[in-house]
C-alpha positions as CSV (number, residue, x, y, z in Angstrom):
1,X,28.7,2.3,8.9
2,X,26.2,0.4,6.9
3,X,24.1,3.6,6.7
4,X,25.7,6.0,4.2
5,X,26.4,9.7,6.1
6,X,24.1,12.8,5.1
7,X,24.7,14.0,1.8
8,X,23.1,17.2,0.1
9,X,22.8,15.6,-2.9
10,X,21.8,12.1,-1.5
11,X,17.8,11.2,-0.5
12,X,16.2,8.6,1.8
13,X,13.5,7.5,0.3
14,X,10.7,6.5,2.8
15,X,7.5,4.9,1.1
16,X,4.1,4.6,2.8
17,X,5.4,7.9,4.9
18,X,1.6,9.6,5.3
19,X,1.2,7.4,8.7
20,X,2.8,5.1,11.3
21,X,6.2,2.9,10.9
22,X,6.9,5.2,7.4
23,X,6.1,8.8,8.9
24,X,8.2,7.6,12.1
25,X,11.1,6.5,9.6
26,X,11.4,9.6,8.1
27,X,11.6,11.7,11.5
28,X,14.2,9.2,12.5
29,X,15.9,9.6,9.1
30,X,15.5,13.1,9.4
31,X,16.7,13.4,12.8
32,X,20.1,12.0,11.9
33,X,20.4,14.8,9.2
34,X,19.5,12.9,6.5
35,X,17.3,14.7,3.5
36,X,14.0,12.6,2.7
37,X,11.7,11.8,0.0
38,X,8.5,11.1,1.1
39,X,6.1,8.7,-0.8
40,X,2.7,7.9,-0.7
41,X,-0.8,8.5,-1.9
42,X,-1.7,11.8,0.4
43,X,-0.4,14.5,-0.6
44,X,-1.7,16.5,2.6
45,X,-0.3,14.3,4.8
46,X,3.4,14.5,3.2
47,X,3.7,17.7,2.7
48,X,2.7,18.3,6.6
49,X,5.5,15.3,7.4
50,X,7.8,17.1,4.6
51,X,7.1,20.9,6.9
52,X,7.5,18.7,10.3
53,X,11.0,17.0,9.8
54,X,12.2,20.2,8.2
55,X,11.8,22.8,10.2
56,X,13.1,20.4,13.1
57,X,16.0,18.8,11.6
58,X,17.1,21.4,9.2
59,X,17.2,19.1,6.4
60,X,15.7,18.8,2.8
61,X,12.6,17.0,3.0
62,X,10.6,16.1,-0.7
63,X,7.2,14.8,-1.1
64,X,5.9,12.4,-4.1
65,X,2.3,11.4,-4.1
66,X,1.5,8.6,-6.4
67,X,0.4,5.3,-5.8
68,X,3.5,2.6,-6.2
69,X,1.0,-0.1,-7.1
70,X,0.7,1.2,-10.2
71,X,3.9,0.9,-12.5
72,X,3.3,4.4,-13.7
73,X,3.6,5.9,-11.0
74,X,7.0,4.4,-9.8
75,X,8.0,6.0,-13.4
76,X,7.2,9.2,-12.4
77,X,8.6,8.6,-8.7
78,X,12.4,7.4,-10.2
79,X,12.2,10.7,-12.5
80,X,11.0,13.0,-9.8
81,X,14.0,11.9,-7.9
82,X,16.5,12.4,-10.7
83,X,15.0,16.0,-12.3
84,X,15.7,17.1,-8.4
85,X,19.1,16.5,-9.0
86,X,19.2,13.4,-5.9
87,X,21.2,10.7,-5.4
88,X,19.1,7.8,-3.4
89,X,21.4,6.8,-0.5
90,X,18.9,4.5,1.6
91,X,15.4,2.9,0.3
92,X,13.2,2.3,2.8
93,X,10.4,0.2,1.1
94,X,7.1,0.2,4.0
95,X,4.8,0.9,1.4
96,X,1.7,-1.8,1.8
97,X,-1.2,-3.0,3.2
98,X,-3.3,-6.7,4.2
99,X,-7.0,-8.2,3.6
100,X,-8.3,-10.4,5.9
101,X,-10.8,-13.1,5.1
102,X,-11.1,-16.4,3.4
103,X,-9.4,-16.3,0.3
104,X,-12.8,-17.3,-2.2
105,X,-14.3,-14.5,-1.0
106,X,-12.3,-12.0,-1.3
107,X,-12.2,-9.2,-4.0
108,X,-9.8,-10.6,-6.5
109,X,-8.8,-7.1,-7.6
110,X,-7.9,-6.1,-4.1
111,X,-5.8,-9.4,-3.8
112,X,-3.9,-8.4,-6.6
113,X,-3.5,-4.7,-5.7
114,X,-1.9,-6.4,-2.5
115,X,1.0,-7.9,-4.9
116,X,1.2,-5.4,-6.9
117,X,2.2,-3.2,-4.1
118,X,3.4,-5.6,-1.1
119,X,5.8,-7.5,-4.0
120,X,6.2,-5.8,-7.4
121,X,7.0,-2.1,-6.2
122,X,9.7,-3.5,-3.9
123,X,11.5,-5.2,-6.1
124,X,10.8,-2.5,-8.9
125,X,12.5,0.0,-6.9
126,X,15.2,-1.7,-5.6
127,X,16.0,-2.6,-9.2
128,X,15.9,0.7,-10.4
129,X,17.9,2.5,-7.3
130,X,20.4,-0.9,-5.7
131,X,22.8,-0.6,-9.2
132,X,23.2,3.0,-8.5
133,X,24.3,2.3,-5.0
134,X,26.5,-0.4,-6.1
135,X,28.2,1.9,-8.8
136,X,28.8,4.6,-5.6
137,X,30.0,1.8,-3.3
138,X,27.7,2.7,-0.6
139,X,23.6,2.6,0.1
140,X,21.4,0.8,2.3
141,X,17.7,-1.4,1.9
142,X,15.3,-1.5,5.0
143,X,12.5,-3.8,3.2
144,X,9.4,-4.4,6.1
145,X,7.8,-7.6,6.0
146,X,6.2,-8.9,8.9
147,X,6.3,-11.5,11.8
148,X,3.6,-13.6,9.5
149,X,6.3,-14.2,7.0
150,X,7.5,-16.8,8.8
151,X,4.7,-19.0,8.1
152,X,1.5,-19.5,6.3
153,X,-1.5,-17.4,7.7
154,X,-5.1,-18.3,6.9
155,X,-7.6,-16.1,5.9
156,X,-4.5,-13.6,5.4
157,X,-3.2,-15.7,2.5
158,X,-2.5,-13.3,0.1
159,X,-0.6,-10.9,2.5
160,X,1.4,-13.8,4.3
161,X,2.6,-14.6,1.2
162,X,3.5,-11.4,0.2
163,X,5.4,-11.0,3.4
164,X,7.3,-14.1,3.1
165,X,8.3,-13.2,-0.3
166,X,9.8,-9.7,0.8
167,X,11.5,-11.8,3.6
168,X,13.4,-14.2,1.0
169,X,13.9,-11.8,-1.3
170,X,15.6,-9.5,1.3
171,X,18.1,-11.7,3.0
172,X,19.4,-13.2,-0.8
173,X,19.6,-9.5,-2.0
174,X,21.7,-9.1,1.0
175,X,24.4,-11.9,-0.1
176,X,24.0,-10.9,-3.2
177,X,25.4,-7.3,-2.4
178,X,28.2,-9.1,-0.3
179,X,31.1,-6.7,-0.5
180,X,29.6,-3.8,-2.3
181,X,29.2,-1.4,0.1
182,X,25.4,-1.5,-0.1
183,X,23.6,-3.6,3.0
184,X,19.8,-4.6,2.9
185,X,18.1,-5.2,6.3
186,X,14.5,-6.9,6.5
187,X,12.3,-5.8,9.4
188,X,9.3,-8.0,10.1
189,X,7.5,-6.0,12.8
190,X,4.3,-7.8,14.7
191,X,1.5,-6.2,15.7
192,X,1.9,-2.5,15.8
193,X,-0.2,0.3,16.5
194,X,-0.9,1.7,13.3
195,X,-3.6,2.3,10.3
196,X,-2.8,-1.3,9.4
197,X,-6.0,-3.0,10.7
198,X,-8.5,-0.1,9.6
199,X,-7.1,-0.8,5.9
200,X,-7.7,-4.6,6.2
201,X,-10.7,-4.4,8.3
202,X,-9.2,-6.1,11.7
203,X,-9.6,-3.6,13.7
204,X,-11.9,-6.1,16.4
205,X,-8.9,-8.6,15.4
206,X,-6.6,-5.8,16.6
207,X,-8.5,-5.0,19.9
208,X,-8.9,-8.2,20.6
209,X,-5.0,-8.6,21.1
210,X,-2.6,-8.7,24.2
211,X,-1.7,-4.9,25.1
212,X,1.9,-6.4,25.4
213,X,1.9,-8.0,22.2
214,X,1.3,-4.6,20.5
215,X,4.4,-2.3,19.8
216,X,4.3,1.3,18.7
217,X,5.2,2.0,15.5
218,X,8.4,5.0,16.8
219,X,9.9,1.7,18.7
220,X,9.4,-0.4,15.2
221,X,10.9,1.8,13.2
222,X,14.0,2.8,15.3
223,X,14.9,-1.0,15.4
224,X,14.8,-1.6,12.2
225,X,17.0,1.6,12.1
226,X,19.5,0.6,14.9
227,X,19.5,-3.0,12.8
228,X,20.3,-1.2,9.4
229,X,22.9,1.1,10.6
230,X,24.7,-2.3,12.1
231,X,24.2,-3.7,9.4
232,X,22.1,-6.4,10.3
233,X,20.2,-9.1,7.7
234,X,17.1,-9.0,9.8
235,X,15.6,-7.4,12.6
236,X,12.7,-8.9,14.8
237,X,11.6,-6.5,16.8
238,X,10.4,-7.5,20.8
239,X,11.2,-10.5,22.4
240,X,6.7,-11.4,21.9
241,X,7.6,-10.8,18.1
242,X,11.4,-12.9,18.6
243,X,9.2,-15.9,19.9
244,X,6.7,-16.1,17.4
245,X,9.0,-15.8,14.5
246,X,10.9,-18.7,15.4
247,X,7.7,-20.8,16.5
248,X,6.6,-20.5,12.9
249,X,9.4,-21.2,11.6
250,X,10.4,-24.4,13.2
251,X,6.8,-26.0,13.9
252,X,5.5,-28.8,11.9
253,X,3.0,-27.0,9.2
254,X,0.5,-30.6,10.0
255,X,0.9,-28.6,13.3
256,X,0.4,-25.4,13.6
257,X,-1.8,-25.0,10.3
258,X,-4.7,-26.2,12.4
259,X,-4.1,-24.1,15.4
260,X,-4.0,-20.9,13.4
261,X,-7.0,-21.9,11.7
262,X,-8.3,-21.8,14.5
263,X,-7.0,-19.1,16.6
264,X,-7.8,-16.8,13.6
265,X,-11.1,-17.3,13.2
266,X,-11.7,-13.7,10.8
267,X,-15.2,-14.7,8.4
C-alpha cells in the first residue's frame, strides 16, 4: 500500500484543514483510522474539525494554528509535531490560495505571499518531513496543484505559476523517491466548491461557471486519496477536469494564449 497503515505514534499532516478539500482530507484520513494534525490559521475552526474526526473515528486528532507563509511558523509547526512525540506518516500539502487580476496591478505583497505559501512551504515541509520517511522506509506526499498548472493563465499569473511549479516539483520528487517506500501523488483539482474564489475575489468568475464543471470538494479529496493509496503520480480529478488538462498541455501557446485572454476577461 502506498499509504502507510495507522500508527499511534505516526501523524497525517493536513494543511489548509479549517475549510473545503483540507477539512474533507482529514475526515477521510480520519476515517481510515489515521491520527491528524491539522494546520492552518483558525484556530476555531481546527479545533472544531480536531473534536469532529475524533469523536467519530476514534482517533488522535492535533491542531496547529500558524500561518505556513511565514518561515517561522513552519518552525514552530516541525517542533510542535516532534515535542508531541509524532512521527509524520503522510503530508498532505493543500495549504494556499489565488489573486486574480492583471498582474501590474496587483498588490505586490500579496503576490509574493502567494509564493511564499503556494511554493516555499511545500517544499519547506517536504524537506523537513520526506528524509524521515525515507529513513523509516515508508510515507506518502499528496501535494494539490490545480488544473491551471497545465498552462499559463492570464490575469492569474502568479497562481498558475505557482501551480505549475508544485506540479513539476511533485512528479520529479516522485522519481526521485523511486524505491524508497515513500510515494508522492499530485492532485490538480478544477473548479471546486470551496472558499477558493471568496479569497481571490472570483466569486462572479465562479458563478458564472458550468454547474457540471464544478466538483465538490469530499469528491476532490477522496480522489486524490484513492490515487495516493494506489500510488499514483498524478490524479486529475473528472473527466471536465481530464479534458482540460490535456488541452493545455498539448495546444500551441500562439493558440490558446489568446483564447484564454479572452475567455478570462477578470479587470
Amino acid at each position: 500500500m502506498a499509504l502507510p497503515p495507522p500508527s499511534p505514534t505516526s501523524t497525517c499532516v493536513v494543511t489548509g484543514a479549517s475549510s473545503g478539500i483540507g477539512a474533507d482530507f482529514a475526515r477521510e484520513l480520519a476515517a481510515r483510522g489515521h491520527g491528524v494534525t491539522l494546520v492552518a490559521r483558525r484556530e476555531d475552526r481546527l479545533r472544531e474539525l480536531a473534536e469532529e474526526v475524533s469523536k467519530a473515528h476514534n482517533v488522535r486528532a492535533e491542531t496547529v494554528a500558524c500561518d505556513l507563509g511565514d518561515a517561522a511558523d513552519r518552525v514552530r509547526l516541525v517542533d510542535a509535531v516532534k515535542e508531541r512525540g509524532l512521527d509524520v506518516g503522510v503530508l498532505v500539502n493543500n495549504a494556499g490560495f489565488g489573486t486574480g487580476g492583471a498582474f501590474q496591478g496587483l498588490p505586490l505583497d500579496r503576490e509574493l505571499q502567494l509564493v511564499r505559501l503556494n511554493v516555499e512551504a511545500v517544499v519547506d515541509l517536504c524537506g523537513r518531513w520526506v528524509p524521515g520517511m525515507v529513513e523509516r522506509g515508508r510515507g506518502a506526499v499528496l501535494n494539490v496543484a490545480s488544473t491551471v498548472a497545465f498552462q499559463p493563465l492570464p490575469r492569474q499569473a502568479t497562481y498558475s505559476a505557482s501551480k505549475a511549479f508544485v506540479l513539476n516539483f511533485s512528479e520529479a520528487l516522485n522519481q526521485d523517491l523511486h524505491d524508497t517506500g515513500v510515494n508522492v501523488t499530485v492532485l490538480c483539482p478544477g473548479l471546486t466548491k470551496t472558499e477558493f474564489f471568496e479569497v481571490a475575489d472570483l466569486e462572479k468568475e465562479a458563478s458564472d461557471a458550468p454547474s457540471f464543471a464544478m466538483m465538490t470538494s469530499l469528491d476532490t479529496a477522496r480522489a486524490g486519496l484513492h490515487g495516493l493509496e494506489r500510488g499514483r503520480r498524478m490524479v486529475v480529478p473528472g473527466a471536465f477536469n481530464t479534458a482540460g488538462a490535456i488541452g493545455g498541455r498539448l495546444t500551441p501557446r500562439a493558440l490558446l494564449m489568446p483564447l484564454l485572454r479572452r475567455a478570462y476577461p477578470i479587470k
